[in-house]
C-alpha positions as CSV (number, residue, x, y, z in Angstrom):
1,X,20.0,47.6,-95.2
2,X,19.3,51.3,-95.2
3,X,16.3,52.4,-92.7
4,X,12.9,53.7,-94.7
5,X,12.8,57.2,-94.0
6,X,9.5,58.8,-93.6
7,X,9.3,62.1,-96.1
8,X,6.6,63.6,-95.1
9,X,6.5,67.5,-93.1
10,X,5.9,68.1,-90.1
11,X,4.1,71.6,-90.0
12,X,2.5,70.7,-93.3
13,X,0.7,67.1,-91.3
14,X,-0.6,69.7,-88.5
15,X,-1.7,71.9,-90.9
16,X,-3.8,69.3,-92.9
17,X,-4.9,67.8,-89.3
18,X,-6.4,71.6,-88.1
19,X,-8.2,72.3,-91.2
20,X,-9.8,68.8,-91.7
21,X,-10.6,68.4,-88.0
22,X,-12.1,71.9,-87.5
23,X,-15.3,70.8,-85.7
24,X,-13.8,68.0,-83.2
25,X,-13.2,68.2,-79.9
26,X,-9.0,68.4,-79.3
27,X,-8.5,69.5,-76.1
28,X,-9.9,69.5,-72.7
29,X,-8.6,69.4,-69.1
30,X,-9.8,66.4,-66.7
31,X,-12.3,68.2,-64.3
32,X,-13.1,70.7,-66.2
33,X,-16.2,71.5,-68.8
34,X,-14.4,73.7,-71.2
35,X,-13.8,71.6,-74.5
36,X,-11.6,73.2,-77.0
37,X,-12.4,72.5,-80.8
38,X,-9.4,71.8,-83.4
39,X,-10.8,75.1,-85.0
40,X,-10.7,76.8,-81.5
41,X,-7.2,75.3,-80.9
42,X,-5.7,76.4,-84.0
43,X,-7.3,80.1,-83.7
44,X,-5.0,80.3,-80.3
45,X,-1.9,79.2,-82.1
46,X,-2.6,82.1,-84.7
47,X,-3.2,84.8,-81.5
48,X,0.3,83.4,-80.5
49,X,2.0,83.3,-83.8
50,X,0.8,87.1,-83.8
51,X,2.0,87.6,-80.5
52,X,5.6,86.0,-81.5
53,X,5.9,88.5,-84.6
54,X,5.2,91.4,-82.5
55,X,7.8,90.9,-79.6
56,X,10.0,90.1,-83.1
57,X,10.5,86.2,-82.7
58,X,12.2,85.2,-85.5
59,X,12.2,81.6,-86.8
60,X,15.1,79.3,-84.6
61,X,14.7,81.6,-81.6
62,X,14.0,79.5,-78.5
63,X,10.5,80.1,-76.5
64,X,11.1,78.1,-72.8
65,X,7.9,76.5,-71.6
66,X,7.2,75.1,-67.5
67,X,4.1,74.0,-65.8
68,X,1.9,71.0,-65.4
69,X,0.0,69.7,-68.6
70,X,-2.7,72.4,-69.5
71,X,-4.2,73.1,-72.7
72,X,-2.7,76.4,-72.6
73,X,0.8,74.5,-72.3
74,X,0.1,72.4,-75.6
75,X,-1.0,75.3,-77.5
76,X,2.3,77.3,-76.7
77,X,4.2,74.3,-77.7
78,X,2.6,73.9,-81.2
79,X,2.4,77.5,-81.8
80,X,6.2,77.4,-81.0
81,X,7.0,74.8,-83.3
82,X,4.1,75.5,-86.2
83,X,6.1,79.4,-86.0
84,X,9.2,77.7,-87.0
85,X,11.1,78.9,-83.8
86,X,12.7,76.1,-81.2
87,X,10.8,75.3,-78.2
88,X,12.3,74.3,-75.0
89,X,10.3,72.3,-72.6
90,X,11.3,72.1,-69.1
91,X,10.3,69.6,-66.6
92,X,8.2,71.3,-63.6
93,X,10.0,69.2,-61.4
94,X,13.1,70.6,-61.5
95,X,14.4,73.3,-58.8
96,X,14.4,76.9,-59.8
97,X,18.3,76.5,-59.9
98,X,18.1,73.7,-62.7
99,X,15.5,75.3,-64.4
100,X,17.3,79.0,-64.3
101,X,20.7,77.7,-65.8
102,X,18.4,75.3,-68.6
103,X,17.2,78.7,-70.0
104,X,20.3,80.5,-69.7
105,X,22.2,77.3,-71.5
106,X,19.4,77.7,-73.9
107,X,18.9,81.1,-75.1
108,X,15.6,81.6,-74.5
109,X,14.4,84.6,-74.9
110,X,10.7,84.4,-73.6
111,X,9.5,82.1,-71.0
112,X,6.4,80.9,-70.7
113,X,5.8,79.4,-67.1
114,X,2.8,78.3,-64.3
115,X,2.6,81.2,-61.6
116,X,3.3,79.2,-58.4
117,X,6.5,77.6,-60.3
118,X,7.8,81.3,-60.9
119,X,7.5,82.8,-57.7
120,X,10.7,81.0,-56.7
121,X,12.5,82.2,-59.9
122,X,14.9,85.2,-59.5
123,X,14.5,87.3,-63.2
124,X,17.8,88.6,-62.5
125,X,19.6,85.4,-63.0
126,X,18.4,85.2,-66.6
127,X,19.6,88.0,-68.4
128,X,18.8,86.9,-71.6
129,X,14.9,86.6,-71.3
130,X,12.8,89.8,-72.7
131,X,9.8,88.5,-71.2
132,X,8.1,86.0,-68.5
133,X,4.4,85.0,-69.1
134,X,1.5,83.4,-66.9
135,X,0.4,80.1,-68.4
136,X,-2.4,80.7,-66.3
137,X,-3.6,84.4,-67.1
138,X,-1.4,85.1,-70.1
139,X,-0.2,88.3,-67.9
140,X,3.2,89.4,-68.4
141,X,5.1,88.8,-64.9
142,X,8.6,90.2,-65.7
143,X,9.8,92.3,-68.9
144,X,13.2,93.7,-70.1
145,X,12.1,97.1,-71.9
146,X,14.4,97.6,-74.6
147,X,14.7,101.2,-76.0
148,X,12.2,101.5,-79.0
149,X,10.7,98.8,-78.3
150,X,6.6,98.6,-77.7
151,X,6.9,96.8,-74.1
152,X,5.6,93.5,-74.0
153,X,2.8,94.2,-71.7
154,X,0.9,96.6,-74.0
155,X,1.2,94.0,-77.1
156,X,-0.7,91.7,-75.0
157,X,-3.2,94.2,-74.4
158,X,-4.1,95.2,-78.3
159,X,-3.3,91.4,-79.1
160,X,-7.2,90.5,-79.5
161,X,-7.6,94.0,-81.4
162,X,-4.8,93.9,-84.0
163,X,-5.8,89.7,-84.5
164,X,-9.6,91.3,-85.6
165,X,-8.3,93.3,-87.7
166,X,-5.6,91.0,-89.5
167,X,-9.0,88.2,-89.9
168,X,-11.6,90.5,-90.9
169,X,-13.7,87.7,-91.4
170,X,-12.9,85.4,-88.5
171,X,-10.2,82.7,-88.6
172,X,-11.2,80.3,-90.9
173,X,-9.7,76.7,-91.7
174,X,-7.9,78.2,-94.8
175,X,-6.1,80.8,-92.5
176,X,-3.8,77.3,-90.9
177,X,-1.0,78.0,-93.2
178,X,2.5,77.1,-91.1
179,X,6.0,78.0,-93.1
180,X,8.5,75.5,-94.5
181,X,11.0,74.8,-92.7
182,X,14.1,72.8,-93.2
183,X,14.0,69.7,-92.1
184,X,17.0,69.4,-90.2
185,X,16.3,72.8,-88.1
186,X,16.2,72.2,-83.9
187,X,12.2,72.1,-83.3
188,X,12.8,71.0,-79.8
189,X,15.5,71.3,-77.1
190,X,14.5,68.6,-74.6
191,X,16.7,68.8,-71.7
192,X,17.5,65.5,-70.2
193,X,18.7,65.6,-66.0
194,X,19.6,61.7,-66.2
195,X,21.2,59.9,-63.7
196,X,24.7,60.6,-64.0
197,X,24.6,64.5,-63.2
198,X,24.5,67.5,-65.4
199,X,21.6,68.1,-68.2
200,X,22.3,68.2,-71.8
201,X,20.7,69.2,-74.1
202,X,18.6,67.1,-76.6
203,X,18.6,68.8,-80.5
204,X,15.5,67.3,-81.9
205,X,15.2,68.4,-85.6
206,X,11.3,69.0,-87.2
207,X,12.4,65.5,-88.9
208,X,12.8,64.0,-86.0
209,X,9.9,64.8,-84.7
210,X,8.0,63.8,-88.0
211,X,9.9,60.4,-87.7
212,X,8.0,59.7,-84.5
213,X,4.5,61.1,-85.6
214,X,4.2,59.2,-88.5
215,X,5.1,55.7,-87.2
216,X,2.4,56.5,-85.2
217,X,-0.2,58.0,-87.9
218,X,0.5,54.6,-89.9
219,X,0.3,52.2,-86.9
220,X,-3.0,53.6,-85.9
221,X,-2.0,54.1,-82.6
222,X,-4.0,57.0,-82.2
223,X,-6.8,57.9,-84.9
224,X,-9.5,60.6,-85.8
225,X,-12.2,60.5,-83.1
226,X,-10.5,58.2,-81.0
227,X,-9.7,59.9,-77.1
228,X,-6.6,60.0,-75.3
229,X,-5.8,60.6,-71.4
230,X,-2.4,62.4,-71.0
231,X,-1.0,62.0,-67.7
232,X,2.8,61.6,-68.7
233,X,4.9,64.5,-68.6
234,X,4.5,66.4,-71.8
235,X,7.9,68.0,-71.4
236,X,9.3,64.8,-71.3
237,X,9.7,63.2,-74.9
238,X,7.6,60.0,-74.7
239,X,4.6,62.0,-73.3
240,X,5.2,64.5,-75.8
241,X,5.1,62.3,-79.0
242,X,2.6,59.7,-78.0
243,X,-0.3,62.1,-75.4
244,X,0.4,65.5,-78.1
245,X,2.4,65.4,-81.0
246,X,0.7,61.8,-82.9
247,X,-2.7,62.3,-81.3
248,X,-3.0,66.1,-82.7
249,X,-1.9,64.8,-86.0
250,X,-4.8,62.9,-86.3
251,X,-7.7,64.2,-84.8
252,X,-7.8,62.6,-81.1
253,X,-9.4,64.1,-78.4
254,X,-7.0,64.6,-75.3
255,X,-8.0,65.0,-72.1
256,X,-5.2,66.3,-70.1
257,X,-4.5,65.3,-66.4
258,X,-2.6,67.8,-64.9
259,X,-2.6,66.1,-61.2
260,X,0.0,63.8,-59.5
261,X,-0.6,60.8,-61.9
262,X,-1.3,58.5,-58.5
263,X,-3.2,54.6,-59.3
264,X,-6.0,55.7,-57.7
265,X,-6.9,58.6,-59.1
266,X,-5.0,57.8,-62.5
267,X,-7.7,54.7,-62.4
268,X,-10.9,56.9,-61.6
269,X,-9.8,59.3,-64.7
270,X,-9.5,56.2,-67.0
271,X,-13.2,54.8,-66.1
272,X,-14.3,58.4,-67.3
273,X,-12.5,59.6,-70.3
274,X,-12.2,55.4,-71.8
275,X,-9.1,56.1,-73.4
276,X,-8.2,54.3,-77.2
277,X,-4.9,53.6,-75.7
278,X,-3.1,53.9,-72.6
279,X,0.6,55.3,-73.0
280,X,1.9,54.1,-69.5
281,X,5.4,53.8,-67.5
282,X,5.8,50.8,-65.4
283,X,5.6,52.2,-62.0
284,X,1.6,52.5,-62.8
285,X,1.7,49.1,-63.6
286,X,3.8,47.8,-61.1
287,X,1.9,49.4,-58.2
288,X,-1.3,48.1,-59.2
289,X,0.3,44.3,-59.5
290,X,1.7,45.1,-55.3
291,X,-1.0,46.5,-54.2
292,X,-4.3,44.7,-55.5
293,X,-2.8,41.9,-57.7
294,X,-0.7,40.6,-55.2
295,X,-2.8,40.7,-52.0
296,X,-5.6,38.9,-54.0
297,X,-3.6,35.9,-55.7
298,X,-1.6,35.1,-52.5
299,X,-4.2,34.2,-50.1
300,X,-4.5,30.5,-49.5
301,X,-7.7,29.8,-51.2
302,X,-6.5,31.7,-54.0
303,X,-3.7,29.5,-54.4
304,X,-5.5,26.9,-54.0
305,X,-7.7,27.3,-56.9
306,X,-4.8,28.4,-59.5
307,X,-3.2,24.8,-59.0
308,X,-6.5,23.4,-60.7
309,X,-6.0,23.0,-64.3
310,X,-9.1,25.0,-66.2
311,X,-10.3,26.5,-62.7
312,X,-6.8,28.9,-63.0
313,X,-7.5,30.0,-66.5
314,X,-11.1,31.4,-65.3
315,X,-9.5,33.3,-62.3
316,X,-6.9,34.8,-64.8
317,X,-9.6,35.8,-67.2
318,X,-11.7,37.4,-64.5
319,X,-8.6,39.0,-63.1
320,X,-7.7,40.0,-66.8
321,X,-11.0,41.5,-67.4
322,X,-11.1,43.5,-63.9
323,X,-7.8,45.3,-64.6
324,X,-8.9,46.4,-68.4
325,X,-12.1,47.6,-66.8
326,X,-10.1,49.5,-64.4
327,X,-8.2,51.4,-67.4
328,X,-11.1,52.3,-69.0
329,X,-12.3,49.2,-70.9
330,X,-11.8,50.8,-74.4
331,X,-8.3,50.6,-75.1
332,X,-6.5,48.9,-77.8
333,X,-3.4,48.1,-75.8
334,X,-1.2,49.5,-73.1
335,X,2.0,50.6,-74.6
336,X,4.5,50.3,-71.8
337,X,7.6,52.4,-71.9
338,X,9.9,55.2,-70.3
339,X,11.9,52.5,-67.6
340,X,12.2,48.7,-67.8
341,X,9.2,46.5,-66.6
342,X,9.8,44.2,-63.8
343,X,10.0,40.8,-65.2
344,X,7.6,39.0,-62.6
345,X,4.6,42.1,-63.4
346,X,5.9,41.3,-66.9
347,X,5.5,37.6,-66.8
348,X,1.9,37.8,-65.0
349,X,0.5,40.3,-67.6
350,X,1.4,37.8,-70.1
351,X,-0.5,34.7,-68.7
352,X,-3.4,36.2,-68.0
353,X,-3.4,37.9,-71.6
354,X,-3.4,41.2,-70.7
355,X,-3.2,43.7,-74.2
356,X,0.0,45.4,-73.2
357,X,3.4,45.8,-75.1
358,X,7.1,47.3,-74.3
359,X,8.5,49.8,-76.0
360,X,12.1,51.1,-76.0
361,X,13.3,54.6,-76.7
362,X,15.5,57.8,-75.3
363,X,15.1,61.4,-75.4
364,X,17.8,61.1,-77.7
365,X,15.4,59.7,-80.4
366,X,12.5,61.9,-79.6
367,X,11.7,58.9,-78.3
368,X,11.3,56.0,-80.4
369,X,13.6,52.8,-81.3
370,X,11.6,49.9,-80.9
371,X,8.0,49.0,-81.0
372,X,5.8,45.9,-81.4
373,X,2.0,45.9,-81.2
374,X,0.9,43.0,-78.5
375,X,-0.5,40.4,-80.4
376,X,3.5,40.2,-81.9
377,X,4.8,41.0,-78.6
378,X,7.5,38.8,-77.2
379,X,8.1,38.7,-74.0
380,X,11.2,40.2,-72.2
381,X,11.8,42.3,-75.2
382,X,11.3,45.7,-75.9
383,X,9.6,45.4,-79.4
384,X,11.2,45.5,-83.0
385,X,13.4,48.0,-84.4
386,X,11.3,51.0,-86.4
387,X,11.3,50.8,-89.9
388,X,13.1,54.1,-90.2
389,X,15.5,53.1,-87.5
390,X,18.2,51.0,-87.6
391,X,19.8,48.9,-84.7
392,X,22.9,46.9,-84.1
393,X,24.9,45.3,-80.8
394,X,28.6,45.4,-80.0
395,X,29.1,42.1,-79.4
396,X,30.5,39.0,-81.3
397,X,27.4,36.7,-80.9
398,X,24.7,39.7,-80.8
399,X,21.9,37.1,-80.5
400,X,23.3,35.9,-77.5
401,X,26.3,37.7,-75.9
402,X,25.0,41.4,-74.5
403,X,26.7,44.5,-75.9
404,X,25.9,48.1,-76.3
405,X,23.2,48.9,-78.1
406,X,23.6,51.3,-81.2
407,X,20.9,52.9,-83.0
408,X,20.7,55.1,-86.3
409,X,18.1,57.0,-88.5
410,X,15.3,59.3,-88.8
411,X,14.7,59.8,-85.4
412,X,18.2,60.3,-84.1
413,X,18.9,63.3,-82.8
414,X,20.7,66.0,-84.2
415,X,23.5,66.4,-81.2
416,X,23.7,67.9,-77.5
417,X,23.0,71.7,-78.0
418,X,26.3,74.0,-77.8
419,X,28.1,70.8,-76.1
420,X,29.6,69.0,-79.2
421,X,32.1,67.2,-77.6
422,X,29.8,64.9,-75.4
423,X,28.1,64.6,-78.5
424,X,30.5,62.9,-80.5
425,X,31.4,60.4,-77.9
426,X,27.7,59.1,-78.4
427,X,27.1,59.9,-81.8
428,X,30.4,58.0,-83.9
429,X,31.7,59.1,-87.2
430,X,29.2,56.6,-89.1
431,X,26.3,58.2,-87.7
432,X,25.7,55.5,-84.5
433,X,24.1,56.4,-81.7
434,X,25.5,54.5,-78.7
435,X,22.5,54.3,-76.3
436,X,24.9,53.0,-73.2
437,X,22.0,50.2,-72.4
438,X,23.5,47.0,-72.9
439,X,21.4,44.0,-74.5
440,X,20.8,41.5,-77.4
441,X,19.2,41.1,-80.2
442,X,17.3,39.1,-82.3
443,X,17.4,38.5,-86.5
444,X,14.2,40.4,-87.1
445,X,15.6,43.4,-85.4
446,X,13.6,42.4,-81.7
447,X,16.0,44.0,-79.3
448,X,16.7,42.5,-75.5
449,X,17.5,45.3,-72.8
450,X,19.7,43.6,-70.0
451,X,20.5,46.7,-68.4
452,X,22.8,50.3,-68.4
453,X,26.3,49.9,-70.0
454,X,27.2,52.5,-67.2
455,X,26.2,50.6,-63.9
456,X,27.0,47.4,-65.2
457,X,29.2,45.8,-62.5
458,X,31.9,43.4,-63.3
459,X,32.5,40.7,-60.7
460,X,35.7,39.3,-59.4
461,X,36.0,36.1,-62.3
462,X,34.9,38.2,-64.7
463,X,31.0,38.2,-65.1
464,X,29.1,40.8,-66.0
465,X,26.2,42.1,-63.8
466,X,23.8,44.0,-64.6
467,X,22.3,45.7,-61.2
468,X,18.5,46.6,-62.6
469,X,18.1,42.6,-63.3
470,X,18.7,42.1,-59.5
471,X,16.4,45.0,-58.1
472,X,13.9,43.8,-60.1
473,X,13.8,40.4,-58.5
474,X,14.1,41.9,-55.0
475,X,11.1,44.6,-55.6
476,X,8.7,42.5,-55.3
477,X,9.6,40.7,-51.9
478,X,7.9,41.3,-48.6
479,X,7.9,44.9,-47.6
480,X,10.9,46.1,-50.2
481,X,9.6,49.3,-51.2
482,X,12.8,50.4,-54.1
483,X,16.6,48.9,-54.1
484,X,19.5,49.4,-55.5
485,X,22.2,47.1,-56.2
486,X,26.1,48.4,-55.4
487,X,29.6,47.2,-55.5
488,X,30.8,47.5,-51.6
489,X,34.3,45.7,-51.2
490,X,34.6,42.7,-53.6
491,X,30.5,41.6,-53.4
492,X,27.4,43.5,-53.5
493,X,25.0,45.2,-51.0
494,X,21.5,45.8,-51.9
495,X,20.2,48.9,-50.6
496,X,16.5,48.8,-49.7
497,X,13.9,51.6,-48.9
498,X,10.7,49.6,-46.7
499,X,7.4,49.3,-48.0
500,X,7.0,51.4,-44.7
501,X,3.0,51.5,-46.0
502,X,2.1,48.0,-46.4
503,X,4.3,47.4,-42.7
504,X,2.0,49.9,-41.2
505,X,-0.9,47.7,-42.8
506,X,0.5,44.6,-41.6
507,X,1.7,45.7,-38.0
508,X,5.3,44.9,-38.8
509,X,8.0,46.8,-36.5
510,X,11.4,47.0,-37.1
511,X,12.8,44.2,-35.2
512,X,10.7,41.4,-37.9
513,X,11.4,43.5,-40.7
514,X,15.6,42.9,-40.3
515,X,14.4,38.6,-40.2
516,X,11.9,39.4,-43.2
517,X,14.8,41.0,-45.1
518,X,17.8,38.3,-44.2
519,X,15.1,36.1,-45.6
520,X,14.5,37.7,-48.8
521,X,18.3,38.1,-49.0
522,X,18.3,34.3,-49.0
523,X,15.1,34.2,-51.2
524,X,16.9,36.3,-53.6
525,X,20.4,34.3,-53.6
526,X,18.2,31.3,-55.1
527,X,17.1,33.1,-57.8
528,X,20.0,34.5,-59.2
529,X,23.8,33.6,-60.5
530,X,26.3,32.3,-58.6
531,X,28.3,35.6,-59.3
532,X,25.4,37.9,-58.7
533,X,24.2,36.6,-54.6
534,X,23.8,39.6,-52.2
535,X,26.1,40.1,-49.4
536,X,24.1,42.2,-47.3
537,X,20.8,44.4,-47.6
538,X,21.3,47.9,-45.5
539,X,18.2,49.7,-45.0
540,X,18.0,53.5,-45.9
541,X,15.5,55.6,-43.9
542,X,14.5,57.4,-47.2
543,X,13.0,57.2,-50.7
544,X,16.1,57.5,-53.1
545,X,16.8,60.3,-54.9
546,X,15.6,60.5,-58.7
547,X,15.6,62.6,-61.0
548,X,13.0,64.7,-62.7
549,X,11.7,61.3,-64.8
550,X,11.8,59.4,-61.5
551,X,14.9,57.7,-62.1
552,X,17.1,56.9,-58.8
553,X,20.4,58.9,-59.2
554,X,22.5,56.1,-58.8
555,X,25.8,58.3,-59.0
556,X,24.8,59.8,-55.4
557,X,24.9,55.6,-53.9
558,X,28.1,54.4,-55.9
């Protein structure tokens, strides 16, 4: 059955959303009192589309964006995209290095970046950029003067002039007026570190883009008047999509939390701005179950009173209520995505009713694949297949046997920019996206992730094992802080950082921590397969590495 394409532009849905949300509030940045109207917004996009036509930006040139979420760091990227040129958003997290050869690879021509990231950038390395620009003052900090040129520095200066002149009358809503563009032109080139080395570079089309934002216009996930706290990443894609691209669509107001996203001050921000819906990765989740959950439902009492029929289903709805209270109390659901869930967070949230939901996505789909809203939720799964997306598994019994998952449709993206031999071993000649996650799925299109085609390990009869379904288990025993699962000989060693925190908390040294593990070893070996027990656990002095998106670079441990 083919997928149900959404037809609908891109640039034209902004356009509509701008004019017909003039007056609301759009944009603010947590802590401060400055409030930016859609009207306001969209008169900033204009001064940039002026200033893009001046330095001659021509539609499909690339503009490279870095720094922490801002408002000034949303409005470059819709100006970018609403001018028809390609924007390329770059993690601030990445190394100067990284981030140097991202915008070589890219093209760019004018970066856009936060002062204190730029300081340890070396211009000379990117010969292609004309100009660098402050995020923060809009000042230009490096320039290429080209001969006959007007140099960049001195169009910035008669910007607020010449934009007078060209609205006589003030920016009005009938001045939004955004260009066609073809639908299958690069809006976005999302570079993606991963965990098996070098970046590559995402091609997401404008219908792409519009693939995601109107699942999410017709789901009502965000809606006019409704507010929104961003705290993921917006140059990642699920940030992008779900805390900018739907919410502006609509008229949401965003409040955008430019600060370490930590539980504690994530949790103060949500009791202030009450957001309509949380768009969360599990690690927020998971911490909160460790750290508060955990310590609470443990203690002898506490147990006590759970093993009393109707006395337990009080205690969960108190504990249920405490935790929505703590995200703000206003929210529809929780929309949980960007990394698997642990099961046993996942299997608590569920009994005590908690309004959450997985998704499942990749940068490679800008990011959506699968989605279900709670109510339909089913546990272990990562929601149904979009309507506009189709999904299938390599595998002979598909319900039941795991095989890659393959995905197709609106939201696919176009290819890996100037690499088009990496992208045709994921994309195949009838238009399949192989995700390299391994799982199941179900006859309604419900798909089951058991874990990464790629650090799937294959035991000696035969089995498959899938290394993230053993971490998960062994997370959330005493004092493991991460782990990861690897092949060492003919079994498997499970490499553990300490919850050096909670041992500090507890006054555990050292010497009981190596009997607390070899007990959790044999904890663990109860709970899983035969083929899957732990040989040893080896503690590492340090957090693993991860990439940008907080993924453990597993290559670096094999």
């Amino acid at each position: 059955m083919n997928a149900k394409y959404y037809n609908d532009s891109l640039l034209t849905i902004y356009q509509q959303s701008f004019r017909n949300n003039w007056d609301l509030p759009a944009l603010t940045e947590y802590g401060s009192d400055e409030v930016l109207s859609y009207g306001e917004m969209a008169r900033r996009i204009a001064r940039f589309h002026l200033f893009f036509s001046q330095i001659g930006l021509k539609k499909g040139d690339k503009v490279a964006l870095i720094g922490k979420n801002s408002a000034t760091w949303v409005m470059c990227f819709m100006a970018t995209i609403t001018y028809g040129a390609t924007i390329v958003p770059i993690l601030s997290d990445f190394n100067a290095r990284d981030a140097q050869h991202i915008i070589n690879h890219s093209g760019a021509g004018v970066l856009f970046v936060s002062q204190q990231i730029w300081e340890t950038y070396d211009f000379e390395q990117m010969p292609a950029l004309k100009a660098v620009i402050s995020l923060e003052t809009r000042q230009v900090l490096a320039e290429r003067n080209e001969q006959g040129k007007q140099p960049v520095e001195r169009i910035i200066r008669n910007l607020s002039r010449r934009f007078r002149s060209l609205y006589k009358a003030g920016f009005n809503p009938s001045d939004v007026v955004y260009p066609d563009v073809d639908k299958e032109d690069v809006a976005v080139i999302n570079y993606t570190s991963g965990t098996t080395g070098f970046s590559k570079g995402v091609m997401l089309t404008f219908d792409n883009l519009c693939g995601n934002v109107m699942f999410g216009i017709r789901s009502r996930l965000h809606y006019e008047g409704s507010r929104a706290l961003s705290f993921l990443p917006l140059a990642h894609a699920y940030g992008c999509a779900f805390d900018m691209l739907v919410p502006l669509a609509v008229g949401t107001f965003i409040t955008l939390f430019g600060k370490t996203p930590t539980p504690r001050l994530l949790l103060g921000a949500m009791a202030k701005v009450r957001p309509n819906l949380v768009i969360c990765v599990p690690l927020i989740l998971e911490k909160i179950y460790r750290k508060q959950i955990v310590p609470m439902i443990t203690r002898r009492a506490m147990r006590w009173a759970l093993a009393v029929p109707l006395i337990d289903g009080a205690i969960y709805a108190k504990i249920r209520n405490r935790l929505v209270e703590a995200f703000g109390g206003a929210f529809e659901e929780v929309i949980i995505g960007g990394a698997p869930l642990n099961g046993e967070v996942e299997a608590f949230l569920h009994k005590i009713k908690f309004p959450f939901t997985v998704g499942y996505g990749m940068t490679e789909c800008g990011p959506l694949i699968s989605y279900t809203p709670w109510r339909e939720f089913v546990p272990s799964s990562c929601g149904r297949t979009l309507p506009n997306m189709e999904s299938k598994i390599i595998s002979d019994d598909p319900e039941r046997i795991p095989g890659e998952i393959c995905v197709r449709g609106q939201n696919r993206m176009k290819g890996y920019y100037r690499n088009p031999g990496i992208t045709a071993e994921v994309i195949d000649s009838d238009g399949w996206l192989h995700t390299g996650d391994m799982g199941t799925r179900s006859a309604d299109g419900t798909l089951f992730i058991k874990g990464r085609y790629k650090t799937m390990i294959l035991s000696a009869s035969g089995q498959n094992i899938y290394p993230e379904e053993i971490e998960a288990k062994l997370n959330n025993m005493p004092y493991v802080g991460e782990s990861l699962i690897v092949e060492r000989g003919k079994g498997l060693t499970a490499l553990v950082y300490p919850d050096y925190e909670r041992m500090d908390a507890d006054h555990v040294d050292m010497a009981a921590l190596h009997a607390i593990m070899e007990q959790n070893r044999t904890d663990l070996n109860s709970l899983v397969a035969p083929y899957e027990k732990v040989d040893h656990i080896q503690l590492v002095p340090h957090e693993f590495e991860k990439t940008p998106k907080k993924s453990i670079k597993r290559y670096l441990y094999s």
